[in-house]
C-alpha positions in Angstrom: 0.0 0.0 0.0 1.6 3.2 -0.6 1.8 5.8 2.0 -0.3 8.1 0.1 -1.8 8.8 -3.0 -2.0 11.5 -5.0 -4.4 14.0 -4.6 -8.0 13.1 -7.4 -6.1 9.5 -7.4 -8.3 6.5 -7.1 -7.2 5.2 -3.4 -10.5 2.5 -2.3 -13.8 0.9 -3.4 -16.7 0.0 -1.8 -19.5 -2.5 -2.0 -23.1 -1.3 -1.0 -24.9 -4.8 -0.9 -28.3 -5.3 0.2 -26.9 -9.3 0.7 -23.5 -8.9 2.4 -23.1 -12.5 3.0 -24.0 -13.3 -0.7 -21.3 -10.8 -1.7 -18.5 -12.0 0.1 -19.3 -15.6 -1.5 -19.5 -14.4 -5.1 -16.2 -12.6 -5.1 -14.7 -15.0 -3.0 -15.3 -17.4 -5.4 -14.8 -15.2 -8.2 -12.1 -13.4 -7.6 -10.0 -15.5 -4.8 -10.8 -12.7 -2.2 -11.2 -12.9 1.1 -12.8 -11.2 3.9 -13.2 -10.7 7.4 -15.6 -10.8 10.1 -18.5 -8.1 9.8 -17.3 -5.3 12.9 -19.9 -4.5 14.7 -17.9 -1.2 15.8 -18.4 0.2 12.1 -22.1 -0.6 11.4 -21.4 -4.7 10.1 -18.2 -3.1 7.8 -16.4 -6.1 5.9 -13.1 -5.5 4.5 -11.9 -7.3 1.0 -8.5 -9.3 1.0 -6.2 -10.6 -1.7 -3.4 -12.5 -1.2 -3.8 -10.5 2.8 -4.0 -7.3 0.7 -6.7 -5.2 1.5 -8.3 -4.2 -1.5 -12.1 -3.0 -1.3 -14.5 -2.9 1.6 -18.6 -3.6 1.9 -21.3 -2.5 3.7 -25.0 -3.8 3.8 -27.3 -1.1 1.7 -30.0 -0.7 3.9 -32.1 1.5 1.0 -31.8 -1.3 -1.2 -35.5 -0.8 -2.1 -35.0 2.3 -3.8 -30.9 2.4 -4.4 -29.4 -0.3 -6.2 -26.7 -2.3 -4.9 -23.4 -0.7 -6.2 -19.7 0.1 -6.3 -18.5 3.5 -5.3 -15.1 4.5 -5.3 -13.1 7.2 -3.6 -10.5 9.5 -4.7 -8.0 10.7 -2.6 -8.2 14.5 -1.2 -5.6 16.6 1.3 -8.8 17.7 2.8 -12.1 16.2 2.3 -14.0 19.4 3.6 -12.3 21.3 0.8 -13.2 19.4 -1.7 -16.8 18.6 -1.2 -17.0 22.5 -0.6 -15.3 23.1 -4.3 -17.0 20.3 -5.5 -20.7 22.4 -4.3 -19.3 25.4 -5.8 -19.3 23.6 -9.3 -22.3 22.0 -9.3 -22.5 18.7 -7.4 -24.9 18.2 -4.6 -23.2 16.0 -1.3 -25.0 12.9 0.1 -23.0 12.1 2.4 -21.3 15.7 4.2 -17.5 15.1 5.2 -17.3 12.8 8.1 -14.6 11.5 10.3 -14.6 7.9 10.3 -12.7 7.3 13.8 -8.8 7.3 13.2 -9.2 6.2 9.9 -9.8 9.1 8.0 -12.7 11.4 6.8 -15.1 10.5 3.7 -17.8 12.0 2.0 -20.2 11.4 -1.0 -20.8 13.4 -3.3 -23.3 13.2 -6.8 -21.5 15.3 -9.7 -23.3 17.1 -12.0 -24.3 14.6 -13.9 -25.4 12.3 -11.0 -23.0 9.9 -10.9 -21.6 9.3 -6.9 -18.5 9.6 -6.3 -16.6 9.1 -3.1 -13.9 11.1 -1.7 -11.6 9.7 0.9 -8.9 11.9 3.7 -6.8 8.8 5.0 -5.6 8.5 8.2 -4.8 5.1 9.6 -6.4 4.1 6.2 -4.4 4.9 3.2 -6.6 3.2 0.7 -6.2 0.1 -1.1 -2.6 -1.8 -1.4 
């Protein structure tokens, strides 16, 4: 994993399934990942292996109903708060307003103008993916 990536640089991915369990069978079997144990302390949060690399995280998608199941992925930013704000300024609307995510950094969510999410990802303890 590298210490850090650059800045608008593709760093994670994340799986919003509305069948967690399912998921982590499918690209287990598909693609030789592994995961581990749903933690509780992050709202059931699975983390992706390969060959003990972490490469992509899932969470359940509690909305499944009217959001479909889906892949987001974050870029990285210096400052998370600064970009969702410049982001706002150019016409993208935030779903998710900058958050810290305990030590591990601080995320947000935002729709472009076009609609199409995109994550954005301050790391702390987490860099991203290796």
């Amino acid at each position: 994993m590298p210490d850090a990536f650059p800045a608008g640089a593709p760093c994670w991915i994340e799986l919003s399934s509305s069948d967690v369990e399912a998921s982590r069978a499918f690209y287990d079997a598909l693609l030789g990942w592994t995961s581990d144990d749903p933690n509780p302390e992050f709202g059931g949060y699975v983390n992706f292996f390969h060959d003990g690399a972490q490469v992509a995280g899932c969470m359940a998608n509690p909305a499944a109903e009217t959001m479909p199941d889906s892949w987001l992925i974050y870029l990285a930013s210096g400052d998370t708060k600064a970009t969702a704000d410049g982001a706002v300024q150019r016409g993208a609307q935030v779903v998710v307003a900058p958050i810290d995510v305990m030590e591990l950094g601080t995320m947000a969510v935002l729709l472009d103008p076009g609609g199409a999410g995109i994550g954005v990802w301050q790391p702390g303890t987490h860099k991203g993916f290796a």
